[in-house]
C-alpha positions in Angstrom: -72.3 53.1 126.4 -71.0 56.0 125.4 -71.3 59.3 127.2 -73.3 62.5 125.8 -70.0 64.7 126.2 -67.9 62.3 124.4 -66.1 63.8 121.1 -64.0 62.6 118.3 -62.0 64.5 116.5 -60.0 64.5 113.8 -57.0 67.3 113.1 -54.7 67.9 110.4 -51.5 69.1 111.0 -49.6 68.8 108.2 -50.1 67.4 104.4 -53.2 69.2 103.3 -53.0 72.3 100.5 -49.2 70.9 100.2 -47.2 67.8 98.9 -45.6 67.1 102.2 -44.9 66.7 105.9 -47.5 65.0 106.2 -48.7 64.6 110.2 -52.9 63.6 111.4 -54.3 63.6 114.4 -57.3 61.4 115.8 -58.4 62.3 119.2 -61.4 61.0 121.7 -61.8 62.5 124.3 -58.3 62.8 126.3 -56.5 60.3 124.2 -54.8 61.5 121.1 -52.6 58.9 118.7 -50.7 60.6 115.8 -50.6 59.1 112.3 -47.1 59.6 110.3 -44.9 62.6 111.1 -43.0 63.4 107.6 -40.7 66.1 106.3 -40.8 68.7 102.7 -38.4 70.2 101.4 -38.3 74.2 101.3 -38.9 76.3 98.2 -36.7 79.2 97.0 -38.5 81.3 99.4 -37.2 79.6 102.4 -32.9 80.6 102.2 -30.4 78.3 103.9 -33.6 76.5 105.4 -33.4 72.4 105.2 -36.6 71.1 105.8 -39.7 72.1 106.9 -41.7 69.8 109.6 -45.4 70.0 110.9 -45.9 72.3 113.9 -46.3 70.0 116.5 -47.8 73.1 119.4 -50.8 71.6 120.2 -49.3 67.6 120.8 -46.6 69.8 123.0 -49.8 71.8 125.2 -51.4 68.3 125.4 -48.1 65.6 126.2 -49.6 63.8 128.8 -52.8 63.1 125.9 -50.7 61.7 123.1 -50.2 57.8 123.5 -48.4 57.1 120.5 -47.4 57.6 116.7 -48.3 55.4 114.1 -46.2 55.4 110.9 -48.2 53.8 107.5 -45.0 53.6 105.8 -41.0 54.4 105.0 -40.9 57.9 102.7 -40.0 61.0 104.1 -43.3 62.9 103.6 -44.0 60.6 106.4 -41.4 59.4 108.5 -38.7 62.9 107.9 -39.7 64.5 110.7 -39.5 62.0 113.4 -35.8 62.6 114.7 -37.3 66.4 115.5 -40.0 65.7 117.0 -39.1 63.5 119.2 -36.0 65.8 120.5 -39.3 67.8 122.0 -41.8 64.5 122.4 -40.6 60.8 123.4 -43.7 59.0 122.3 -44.2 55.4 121.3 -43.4 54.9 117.4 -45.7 51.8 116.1 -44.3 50.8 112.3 -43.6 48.2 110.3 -40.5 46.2 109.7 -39.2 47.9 106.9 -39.9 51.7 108.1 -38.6 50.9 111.6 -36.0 50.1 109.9 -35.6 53.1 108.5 -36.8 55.5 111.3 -33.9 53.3 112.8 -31.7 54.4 110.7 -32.3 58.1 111.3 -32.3 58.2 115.3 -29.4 56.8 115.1 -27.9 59.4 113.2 -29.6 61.5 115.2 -28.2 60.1 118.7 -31.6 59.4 119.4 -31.8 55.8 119.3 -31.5 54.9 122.9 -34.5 56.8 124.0 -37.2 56.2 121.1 -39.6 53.6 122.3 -40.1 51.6 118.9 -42.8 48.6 118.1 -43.1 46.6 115.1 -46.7 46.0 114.2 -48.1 44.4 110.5 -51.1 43.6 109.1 -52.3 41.5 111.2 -51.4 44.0 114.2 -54.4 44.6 116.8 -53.7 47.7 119.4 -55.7 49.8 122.2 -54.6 53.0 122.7 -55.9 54.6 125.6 -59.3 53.5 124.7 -59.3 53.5 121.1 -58.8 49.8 119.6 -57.0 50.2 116.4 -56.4 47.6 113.3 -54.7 47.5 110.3 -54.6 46.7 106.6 -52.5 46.0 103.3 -52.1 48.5 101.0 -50.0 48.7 97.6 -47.8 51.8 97.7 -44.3 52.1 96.0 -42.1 50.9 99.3 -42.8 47.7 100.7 -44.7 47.1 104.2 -47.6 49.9 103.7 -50.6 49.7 106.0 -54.0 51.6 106.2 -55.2 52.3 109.6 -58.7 51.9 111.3 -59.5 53.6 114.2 -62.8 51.8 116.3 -63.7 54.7 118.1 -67.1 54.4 120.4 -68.1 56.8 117.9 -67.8 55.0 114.9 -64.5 54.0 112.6 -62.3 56.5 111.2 -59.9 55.4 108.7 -56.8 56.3 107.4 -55.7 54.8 104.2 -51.8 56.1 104.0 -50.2 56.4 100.3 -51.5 53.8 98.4 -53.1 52.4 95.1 -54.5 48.8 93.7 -51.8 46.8 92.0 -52.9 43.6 91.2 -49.6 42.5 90.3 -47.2 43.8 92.6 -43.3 43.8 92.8 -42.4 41.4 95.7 -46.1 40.0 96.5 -47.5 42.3 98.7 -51.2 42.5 97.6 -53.5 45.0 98.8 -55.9 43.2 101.2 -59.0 44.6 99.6 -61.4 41.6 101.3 -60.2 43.9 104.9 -61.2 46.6 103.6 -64.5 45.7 102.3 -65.0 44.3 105.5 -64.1 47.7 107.5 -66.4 49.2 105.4 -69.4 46.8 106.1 -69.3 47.1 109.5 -69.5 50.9 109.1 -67.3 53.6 108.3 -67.7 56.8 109.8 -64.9 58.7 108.4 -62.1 58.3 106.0 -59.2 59.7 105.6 -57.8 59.1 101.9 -54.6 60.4 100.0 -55.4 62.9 97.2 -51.9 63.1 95.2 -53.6 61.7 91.9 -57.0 62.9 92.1 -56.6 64.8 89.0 -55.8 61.2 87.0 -58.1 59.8 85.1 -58.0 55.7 84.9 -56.5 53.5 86.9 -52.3 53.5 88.1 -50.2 51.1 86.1 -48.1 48.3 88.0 -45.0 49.0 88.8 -44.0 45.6 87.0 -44.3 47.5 83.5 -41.1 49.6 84.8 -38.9 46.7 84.8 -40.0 45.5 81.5 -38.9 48.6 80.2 -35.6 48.9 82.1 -34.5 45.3 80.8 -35.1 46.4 77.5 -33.3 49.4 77.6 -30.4 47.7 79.4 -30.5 45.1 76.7 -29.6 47.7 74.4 -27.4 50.1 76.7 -23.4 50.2 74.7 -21.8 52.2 77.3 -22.3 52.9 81.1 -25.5 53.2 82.5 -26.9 55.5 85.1 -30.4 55.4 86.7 -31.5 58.0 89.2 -34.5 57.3 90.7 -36.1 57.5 94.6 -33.9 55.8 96.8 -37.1 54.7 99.5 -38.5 53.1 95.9 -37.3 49.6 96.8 -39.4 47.8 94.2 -37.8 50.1 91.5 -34.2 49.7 92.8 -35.4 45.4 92.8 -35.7 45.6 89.0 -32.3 47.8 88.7 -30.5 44.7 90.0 -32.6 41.9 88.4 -31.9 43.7 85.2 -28.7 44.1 85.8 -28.0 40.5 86.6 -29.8 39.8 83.3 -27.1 41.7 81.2 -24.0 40.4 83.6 -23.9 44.1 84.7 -22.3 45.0 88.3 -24.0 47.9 90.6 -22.9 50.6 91.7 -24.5 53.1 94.3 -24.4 56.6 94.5 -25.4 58.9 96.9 -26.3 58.4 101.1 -30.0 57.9 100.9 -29.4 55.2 98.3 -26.5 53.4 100.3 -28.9 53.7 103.4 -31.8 52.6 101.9 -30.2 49.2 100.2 -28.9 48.3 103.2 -31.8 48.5 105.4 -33.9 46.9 102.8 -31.2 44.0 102.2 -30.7 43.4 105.7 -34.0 42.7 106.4 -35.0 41.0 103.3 -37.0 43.3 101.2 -33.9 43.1 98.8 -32.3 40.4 97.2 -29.0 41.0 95.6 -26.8 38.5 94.6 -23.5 37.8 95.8 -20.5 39.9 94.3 -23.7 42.2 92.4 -22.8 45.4 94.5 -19.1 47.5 93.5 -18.0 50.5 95.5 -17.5 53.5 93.6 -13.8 53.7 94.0 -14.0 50.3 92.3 -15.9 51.6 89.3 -13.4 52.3 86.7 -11.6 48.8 86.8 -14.6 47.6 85.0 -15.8 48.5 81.2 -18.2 50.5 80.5 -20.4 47.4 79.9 -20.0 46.3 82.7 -21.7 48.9 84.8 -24.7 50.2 86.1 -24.8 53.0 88.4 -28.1 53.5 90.5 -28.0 57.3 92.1 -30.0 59.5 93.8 -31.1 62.8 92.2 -34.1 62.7 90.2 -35.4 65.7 91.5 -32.9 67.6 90.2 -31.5 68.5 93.5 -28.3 70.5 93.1 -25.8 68.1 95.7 -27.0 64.8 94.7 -25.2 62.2 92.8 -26.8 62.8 89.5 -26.1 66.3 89.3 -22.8 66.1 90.3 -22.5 63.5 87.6 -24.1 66.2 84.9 -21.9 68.7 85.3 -18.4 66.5 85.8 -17.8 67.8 89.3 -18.1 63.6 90.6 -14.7 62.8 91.8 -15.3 59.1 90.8 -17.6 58.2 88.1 -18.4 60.7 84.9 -20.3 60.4 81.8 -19.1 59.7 78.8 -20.3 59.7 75.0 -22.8 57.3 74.3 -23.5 56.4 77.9 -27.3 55.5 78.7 -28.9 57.9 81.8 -32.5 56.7 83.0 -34.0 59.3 85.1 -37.3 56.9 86.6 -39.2 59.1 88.2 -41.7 62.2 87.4 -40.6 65.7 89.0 -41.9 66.5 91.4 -44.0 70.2 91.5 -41.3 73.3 91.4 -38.5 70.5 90.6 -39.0 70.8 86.7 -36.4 73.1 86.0 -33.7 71.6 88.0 -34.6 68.6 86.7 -34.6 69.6 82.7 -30.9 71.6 83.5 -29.5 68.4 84.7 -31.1 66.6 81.3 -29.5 69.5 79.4 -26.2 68.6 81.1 -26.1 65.2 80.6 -26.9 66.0 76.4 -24.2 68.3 76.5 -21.9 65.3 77.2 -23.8 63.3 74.3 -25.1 61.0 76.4 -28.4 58.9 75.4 -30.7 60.5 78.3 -34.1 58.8 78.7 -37.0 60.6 81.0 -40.8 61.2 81.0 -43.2 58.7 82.6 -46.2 57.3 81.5 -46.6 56.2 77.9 -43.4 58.1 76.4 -40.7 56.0 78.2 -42.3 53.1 80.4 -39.5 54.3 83.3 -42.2 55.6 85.6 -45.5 54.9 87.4 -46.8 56.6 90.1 -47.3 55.1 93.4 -50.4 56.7 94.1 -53.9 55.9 93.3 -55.6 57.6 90.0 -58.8 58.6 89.9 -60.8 54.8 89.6 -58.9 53.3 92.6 -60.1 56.2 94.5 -63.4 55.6 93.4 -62.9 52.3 94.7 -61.3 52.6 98.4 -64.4 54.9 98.7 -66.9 52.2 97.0 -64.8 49.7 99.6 -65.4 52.3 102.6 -68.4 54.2 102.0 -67.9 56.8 104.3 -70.6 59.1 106.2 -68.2 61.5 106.2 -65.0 61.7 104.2 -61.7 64.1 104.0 -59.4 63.8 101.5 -55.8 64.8 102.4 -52.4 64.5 101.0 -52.4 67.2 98.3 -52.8 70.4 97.1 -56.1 71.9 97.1 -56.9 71.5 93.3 -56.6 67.5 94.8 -58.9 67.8 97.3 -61.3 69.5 95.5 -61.2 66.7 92.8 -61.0 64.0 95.6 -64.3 65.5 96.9 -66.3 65.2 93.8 -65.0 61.8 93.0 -66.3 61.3 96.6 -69.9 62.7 95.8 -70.4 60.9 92.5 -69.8 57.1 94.4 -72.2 57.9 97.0 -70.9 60.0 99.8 -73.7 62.6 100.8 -73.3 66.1 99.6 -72.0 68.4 102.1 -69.9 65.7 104.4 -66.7 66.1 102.8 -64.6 68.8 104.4 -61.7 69.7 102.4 -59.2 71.3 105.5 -56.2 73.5 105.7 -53.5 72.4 108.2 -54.7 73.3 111.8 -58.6 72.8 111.2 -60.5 70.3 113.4 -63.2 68.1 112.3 -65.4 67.2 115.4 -67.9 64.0 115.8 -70.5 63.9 118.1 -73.3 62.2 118.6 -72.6 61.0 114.9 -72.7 64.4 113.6 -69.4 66.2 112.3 -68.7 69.6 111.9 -65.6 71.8 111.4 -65.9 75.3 113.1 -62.6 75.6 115.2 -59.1 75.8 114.2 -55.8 75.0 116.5 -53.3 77.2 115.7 -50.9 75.4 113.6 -47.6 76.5 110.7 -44.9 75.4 109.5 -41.6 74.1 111.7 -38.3 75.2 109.7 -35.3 73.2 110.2 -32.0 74.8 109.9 -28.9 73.0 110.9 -29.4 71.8 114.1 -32.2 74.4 114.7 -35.8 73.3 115.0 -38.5 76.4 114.6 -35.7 79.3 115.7 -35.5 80.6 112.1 -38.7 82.4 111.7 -40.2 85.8 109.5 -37.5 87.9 110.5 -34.6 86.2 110.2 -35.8 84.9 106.8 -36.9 88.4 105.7 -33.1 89.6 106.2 -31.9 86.7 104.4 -34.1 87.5 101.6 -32.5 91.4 101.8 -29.2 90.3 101.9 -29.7 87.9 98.9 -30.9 90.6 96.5 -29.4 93.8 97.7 -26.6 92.7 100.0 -25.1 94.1 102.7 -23.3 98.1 103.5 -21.9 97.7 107.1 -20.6 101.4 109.1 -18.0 101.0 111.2 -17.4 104.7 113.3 -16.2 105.6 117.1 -18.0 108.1 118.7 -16.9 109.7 121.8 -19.0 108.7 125.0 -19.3 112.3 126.1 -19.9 115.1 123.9 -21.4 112.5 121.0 -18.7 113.5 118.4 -17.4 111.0 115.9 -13.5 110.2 117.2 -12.8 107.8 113.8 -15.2 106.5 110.5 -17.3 105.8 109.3 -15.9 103.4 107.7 -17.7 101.7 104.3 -18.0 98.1 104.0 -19.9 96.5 101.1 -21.0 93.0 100.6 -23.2 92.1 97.7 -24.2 95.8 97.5 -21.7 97.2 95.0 -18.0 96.9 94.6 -15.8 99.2 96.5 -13.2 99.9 94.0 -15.9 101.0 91.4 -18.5 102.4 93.8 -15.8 105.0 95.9 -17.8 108.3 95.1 -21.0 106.5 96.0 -19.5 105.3 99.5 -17.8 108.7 99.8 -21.3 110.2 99.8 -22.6 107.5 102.0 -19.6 108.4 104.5 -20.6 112.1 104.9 -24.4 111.6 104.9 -23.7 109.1 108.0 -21.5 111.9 109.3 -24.2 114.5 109.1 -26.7 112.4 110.7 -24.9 111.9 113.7 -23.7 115.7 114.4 -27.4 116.4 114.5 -28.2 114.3 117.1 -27.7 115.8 120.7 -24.8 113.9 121.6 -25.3 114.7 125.3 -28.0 113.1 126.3 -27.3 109.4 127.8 -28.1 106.0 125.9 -28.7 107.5 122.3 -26.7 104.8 120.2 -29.9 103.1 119.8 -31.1 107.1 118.3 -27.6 107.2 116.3 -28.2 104.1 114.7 -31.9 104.6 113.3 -30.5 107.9 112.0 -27.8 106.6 110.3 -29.9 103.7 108.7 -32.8 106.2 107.6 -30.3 108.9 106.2 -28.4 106.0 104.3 -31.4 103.9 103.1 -32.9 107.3 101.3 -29.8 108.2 100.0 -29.0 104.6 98.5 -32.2 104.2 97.5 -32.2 107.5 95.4 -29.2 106.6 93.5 -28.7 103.1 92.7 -32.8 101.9 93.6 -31.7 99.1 95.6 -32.1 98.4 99.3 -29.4 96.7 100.9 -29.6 95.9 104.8 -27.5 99.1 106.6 -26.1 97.8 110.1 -24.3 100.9 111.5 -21.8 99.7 114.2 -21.0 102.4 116.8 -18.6 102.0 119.1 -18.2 104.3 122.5 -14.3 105.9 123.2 
């Protein structure tokens, strides 16, 4: 029986208003178990940054609460952030054979490998955490071994569904347990948790087995080389690459780390089958024909370093396009990729290659992993929910999800729609949202978790537009007169050997607004400094309209 104080509640801390790092919480009472701790990528806002990762604050103030993290499957939005997090929080990972096989693969690189406390769990897994029984269920996603997550709470049953959709025919047999979740949902739902990404879709997803139709065709076909970029984690895609290959007595060549990485987990452990002798190294590449070869790369994003791109504009050291070479990009940009994406199509034209992208309809390459509009109607019809909150997307998503939600069944006005750091509670059977934990983003850098904040990126900002104008001058530590400078140097600002009235100028004004300072009073270099920025700034701003960051170096003599 439960007690009248008892609460359940359900936080997001990453993945909601965004495409990305995606990170839940569900909490009763003083146990807390965390669901999926992914990564995003930073936008052009964020300079020199790497990746972004959920702030994890409020599972650091509560460590002795948290009794594990449970991973639904292998992408990055999911499992990118693990190797940071658990530099600050050794908690118990709970996955499936494929993903801790690729979490695996990351601790390792990591030097973290030693110390993660890892546990395979399936389908057919059944857990208590602190005192929160948990099961588990199939789901269709586009990387094998996906699960959806119940939570039997003595409040009632949350569920999490992870990334998934209905394919009735799936790549590699892994069929959506629906009969589970129809029985989850008639023994009584009391919240759900389902992704959003294609709530704006009407219809249902294809299968992904149209793709490899599609691929064999166009390898039928292919005269010269062929590349195809597409998401290395997309292990049903990269199946069909080699099938089709085999088909056409192609060999295989891989390009790029996460691609490399990813085959070999996924081979090793079965969720790949390549035949013998199938795979080539790239410095093996040219002693075959150009009929001979496919090359499967990372790089459909667009992303500047990756294989594709490298490939696009000739700077690969081993492999290179040639006239009348086939390149498949399957996959869809992603949001804010589009124009890297279309300059590395441009690229590969310019080298008169036969470039095929697009999803859908115009080239059969792509289908989405994620659920359109009808399967979302029907993990809610399988559910039915008292109360439901749709994460994983941006708010136009949510907002779609929720009406979707409302026109199955679910009761108007028990659909929160949160931002990252807002707390649904349950008591008593009755939710609510009315407090927020404070919550941002985590910016990696290097080997840097969260020490790059506003600041830092402010300045890089400056320095990226305007540049730099650096004083060098020796002032005397007594009397306060300048001995030697200042000197001018310029970095991104304007160039010297064009610019020398304009530094001239800059030279006396810095001059001036030292010999008005009373040089003898003690500690005023902090006082010289600010003048010498402020006199500087104004003047440079005057002339030229730009405002470069001024860092005035004094030193005492």
């Amino acid at each position: 029986m439960k007690r009248s104080e008892d609460r359940l509640s359900i936080v997001a801390l990453g993945g909601v208003n965004e495409i990305g790092k995606n990170m839940y919480v569900v909490q009763y009472n003083d146990d807390i178990i965390v669901i999926d701790c992914g990564s995003k990528f930073p936008d052009e806002s964020l300079l020199g940054i790497d990746v972004i990762i959920p702030d994890i604050a409020y599972l650091l103030e509560n460590r002795d609460r948290v009794r594990g993290l449970i991973v639904t499957h292998g992408h990055e939005d999911h499992i990118g952030g693990i190797p940071f997090v658990l530099k600050q929080l050794n908690i118990p990972i709970y996955a499936t054979r494929l993903t801790l096989g690729l979490i695996q693969g990351k601790l390792r690189e990591y030097g973290l490998l030693g110390k993660a406390k890892l546990q395979q769990i399936d389908a057919n897994t059944e857990l208590t955490l602190g005192a929160i029984p948990i099961r588990f269920f199939r789901t269709n996603h586009s990387i094998p071994d996906c699960l959806g997550v119940a939570f039997h709470t003595p409040q009632g049953t949350v569920v999490h569904t992870g990334d998934f959709k209905f394919d009735l025919t799936p790549v590699g047999g892994q069929y959506a347990d629906i009969h589970k979740m129809a029985e989850i949902g008639r023994n009584g739902v009391l919240a759900l948790l389902s992704e959003s990404t294609n709530a704006e879709r009407p219809g249902f997803t294809p299968s992904e087995r149209l793709v490899g139709a599609h691929i064999e065709e166009e390898f039928a076909k292919a005269e010269g080389k062929i590349f195809l970029a597409t998401f290395a984690s997309n292990v049903h895609r990269v199946q069909q690459v080699i099938d089709a290959a085999a088909k056409v007595n192609r060999r295989v060549c891989l390009l790029g780390r996460s691609m490399v990485n990813v085959v070999d987990v996924a081979s090793s452990l079965g969720y790949l089958q390549v035949p013998d002798g199938m795979l080539v190294e790239p410095a093996e590449a040219n002693r075959y024909s150009p009929r001979e070869l496919v090359v499967l790369c990372t790089g459909s994003q667009g992303e500047p370093m990756a294989a594709l791109a490298r490939i696009a504009n000739g700077s690969h050291r081993q492999i290179g396009v040639s006239p009348g070479d086939t390149v498949i990009l399957a996959a869809t940009p992603i949001p804010g990729n589009e124009r890297n994406v279309a300059r590395i199509v441009d690229n590969l034209y310019e080298r008169r290659a036969k470039v095929i992208y697009g999803s859908g309809s115009a080239t059969g390459m792509h289908v989405s992993g994620h659920a359109s509009q009808e399967e979302l109607k029907l993990m809610l019809t399988l559910m039915r929910p008292k109360y439901f909150i749709p994460i994983h997307g941006e708010y136009r998503m949510l907002y779609q999800h929720r009406i979707m939600a409302e026109a199955v069944g679910v009761e108007s006005g028990h659909t929160f729609i949160l931002n990252n750091g807002d707390v649904v509670d349950i008591a008593g059977g009755v939710a609510r949202q009315d407090r927020k934990i404070p919550n941002g983003n985590t910016l990696v850098d290097g080997l840097g978790i969260g020490d790059v904040g506003n600041i830092v990126l402010r300045d890089r900002k400056v320095l990226s537009e305007d540049g730099i104008l650096i004083l060098v001058m020796s002032v005397a530590k007594s009397g306060g007169k300048v001995v030697t400078g200042p000197d001018v140097i310029s970095r991104g600002f304007v160039y010297v050997r064009e610019s020398e009235g304009l530094l001239e100028e800059v030279q006396r004004i810095a001059l001036n607004a030292v010999s008005q300072l009373d040089g003898s009073k003690p500690n005023q270099w902090a006082s010289y400094k600010q003048a010498v920025k402020d006199e500087v700034a104004k003047f440079l701003y005057m002339h030229t309209k730009r405002r470069p960051m001024i860092l005035p170096i004094i030193i005492q003599v």
